[in-house]
Phi, psi and omega in degrees: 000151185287166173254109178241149200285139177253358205185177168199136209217092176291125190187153150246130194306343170308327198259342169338131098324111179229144169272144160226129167276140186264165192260033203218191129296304157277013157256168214277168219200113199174164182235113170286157169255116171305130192098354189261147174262094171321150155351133134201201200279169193253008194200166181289301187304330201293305226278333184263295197298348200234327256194155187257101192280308220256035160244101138297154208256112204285189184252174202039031307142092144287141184212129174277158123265119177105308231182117161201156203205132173240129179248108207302337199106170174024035158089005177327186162268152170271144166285135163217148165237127163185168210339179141267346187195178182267339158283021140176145211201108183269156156265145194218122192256158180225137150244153167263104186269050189093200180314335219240149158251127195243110169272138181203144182245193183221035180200176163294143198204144177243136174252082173250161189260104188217138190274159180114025184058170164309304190302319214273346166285333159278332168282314188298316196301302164335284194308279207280354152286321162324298175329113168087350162253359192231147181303162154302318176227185201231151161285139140304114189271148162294170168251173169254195153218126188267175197235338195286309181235073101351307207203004224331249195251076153230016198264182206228175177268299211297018218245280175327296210257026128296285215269007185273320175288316168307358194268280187314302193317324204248032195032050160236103208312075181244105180291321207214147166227143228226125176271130187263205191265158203152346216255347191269141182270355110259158170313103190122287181272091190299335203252006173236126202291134140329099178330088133158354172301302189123180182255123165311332177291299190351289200298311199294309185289325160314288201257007135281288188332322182273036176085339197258182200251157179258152178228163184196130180257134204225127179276087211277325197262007196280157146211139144314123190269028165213029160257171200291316190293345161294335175270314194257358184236029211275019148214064142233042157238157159294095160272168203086340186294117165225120172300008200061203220222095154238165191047050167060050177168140204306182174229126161241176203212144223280145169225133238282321185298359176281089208281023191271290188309342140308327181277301162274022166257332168299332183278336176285326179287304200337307189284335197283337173269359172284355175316273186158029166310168122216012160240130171236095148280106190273099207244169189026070174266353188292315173326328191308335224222049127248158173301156157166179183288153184224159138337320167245133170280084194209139212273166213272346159280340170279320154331289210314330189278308207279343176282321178278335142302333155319291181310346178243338153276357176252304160351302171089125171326341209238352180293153170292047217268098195248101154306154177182141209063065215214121119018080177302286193289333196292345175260021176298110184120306252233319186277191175219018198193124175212121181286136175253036211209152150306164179313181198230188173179149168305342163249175184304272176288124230271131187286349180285323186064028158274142188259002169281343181284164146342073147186165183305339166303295179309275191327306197312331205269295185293333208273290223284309189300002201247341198314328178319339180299316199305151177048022136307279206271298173226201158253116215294109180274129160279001200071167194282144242271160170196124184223018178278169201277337186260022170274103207289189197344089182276337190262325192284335178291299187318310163306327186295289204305329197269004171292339206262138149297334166332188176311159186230125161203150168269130182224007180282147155281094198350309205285345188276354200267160183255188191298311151336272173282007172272329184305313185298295163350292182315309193271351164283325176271091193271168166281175188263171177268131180286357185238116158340143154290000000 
């Protein structure tokens, strides 16, 4: 869609703000000194995996998905322009014209003038989009321990079930432990194992029998272009649809309107929770929701909802629906766990020097910005917790996650934490805070 201009803001721009919401988990997320150059991608792929693709950011150029808010400065009112619902979610750009800041979108856009500063327009604003699609309250969530990043996609079940044992020995508190990815023989194929991982019934039986709940990760709209659903199903894909280039190999992506390919993403959860699954990380959910032909002639946000209604319906109401790489407002109602933040990483700075990539700068950054969400929308994952010794400024990550109300998750190998990391751990793992800031 063309963009047309809706508004405008006589100010001077120099005393200017703009909040830009990203239309993702990993995209970055923040509030600029107008004339400062926000994040953007560093590549075509980044730009598909990270990123809103098919609005790329013209230069000088702000740009919101959902959601931008300008604060003119000197106690003004904040200006916000954003969605009208969470099923459309227009991109809405700020320019500078002369004196003026100009806004314009490619959607239906609500527009207020609201007093009180910037943080209390984003929580008010947080608080009334939520209304009629996000529960009234969020649980304490328990914490966890995750496999990834540990072991990333080499780990195996004795792996799991090492630390499953190490965790009470070391007082360290995990309700539930989520095998991440690694454990699948392609992108696309869930229900069939990676040669040399070991068995999945193990693990799932090992960590219900000891009390705790099992978790698992599934890319549920992703197929790999060297899985069996890609070689034999190539109209249960979206055409035209490209998901970018991960794990060595292009991504297309499953649509969901199909219904044989609808059947089967309820029979891949269906089973995995007759396991005895009941935490699911649905991660590169950004696939769901790009454009291309689908089957049913329906815009890639009503995909996207109907892919996560699947998923829950094979799942069963009482499962655990955790996003990542997600949509924000379009998955509003459907997760119950939405990570906001890009991946964390052992080092500080992102090797891309994109801040949509890995590393603790980017979560640090978009995760404070995003915290307003929490027990809004959903309950807020910042990712997870790494407190081993080759984790570079390990004390300034532990200070971001105890800032946050969000998810508690352990991602060390026990045997590997020092003394350091293990107290810290111990103190981190905490229930999430059930109330909003």
């Amino acid at each position: 869609m063309s963009f047309t201009d809706i508004g405008e803001i006589v100010c001077d721009p120099a005393k200017a703000l703009v909040f830009e919401h990203g239309w993702q988990s990993w995209s970055p997320t923040g509030t600029y000194r107008f004339g400062q150059t926000p994040p953007r991608a560093a590549d075509a792929n980044i730009q598909v995996l990270c990123y809103r693709p098919e609005t790329p950011v013209p230069a000088d150029t702000y740009q919101g998905e959902g959601l931008l808010a300008v604060d003119p400065g000197e106690g003004a009112p904040i200006f916000l322009w954003s969605a009208p619902d969470p099923l459309r979610v227009p991109s809405i750009r700020l320019r500078a014209e002369g004196g003026r800041l100009v806004v314009s979108a490619d959607g239906p856009v609500r527009h207020e003038r609201i007093e009180g500063g910037l943080d209390a327009a984003l929580r008010g604003w947080a608080t009334a989009m939520a209304a009629g699609f996000a529960p009234d309250r969020f649980p304490a969530v328990p914490p966890m321990w995750c496999s990834w990043y540990g072991y990333w996609d080499k780990v195996t079940d004795d792996d799991i079930l090492e630390n499953l044992r190490l965790a009470p020995r070391h007082g360290i508190e995990a309700d539930m432990f989520l095998l991440d990815d690694g454990y699948e023989a392609e992108i696309g194929d869930w229900l069939e194992p990676r040669p040399g991982f070991g068995s999945l019934d193990r693990v799932v039986g090992e960590v219900t029998q000891a009390g705790r709940r099992a978790g698992i990760w599934v890319a549920p709209f992703l197929a790999g272009h060297r899985s069996r659903v890609f070689r034999e199903h190539a109209e249960w894909l979206v055409g035209g649809a490209h998901a970018g280039t991960m794990w060595d190999q292009d991504l297309a992506v499953l649509d969901v309107t199909h219904p044989e390919a609808a059947a089967h993403l309820v029979d891949v959860f269906r089973t995995l929770r007759a396991k005895g699954i009941t935490h699911f990380k649905l991660d590169y959910l950004y696939a769901g929701a790009l454009p291309g032909r689908r089957s049913e002639d329906v815009d890639p946000i009503a995909a996207y909802r109907r892919g996560l209604e699947l998923i829950r319906e094979g799942a069963g109401d009482d499962a655990v629906l955790h996003g990542c790489g997600a949509p924000m407002l379009p998955s509003i109602g459907l997760v119950d766990i939405m990570r906001v933040s890009p991946d964390v990483a052992l080092r500080v700075l992102p090797r891309s020097g994109d801040i949509s990539q890995p590393s603790q700068l980017g979560a640090r950054l978009t995760g404070a910005a995003r915290e307003f969400l929490h027990a809004r929308w959903w309950v807020n994952d910042p990712d997870c917790v790494i407190a081993r010794p080759e984790m570079e400024a390990r004390e300034e990550w532990a200070e971001h996650v105890h800032r946050t109300g969000g998810l508690r998750g352990s991602s060390d190998p026990i045997a590997a934490l020092d003394e350091w990391g293990l107290d810290t751990t111990r103190r981190l793992m905490v229930p999430t805070r059930p109330n909003p800031s």
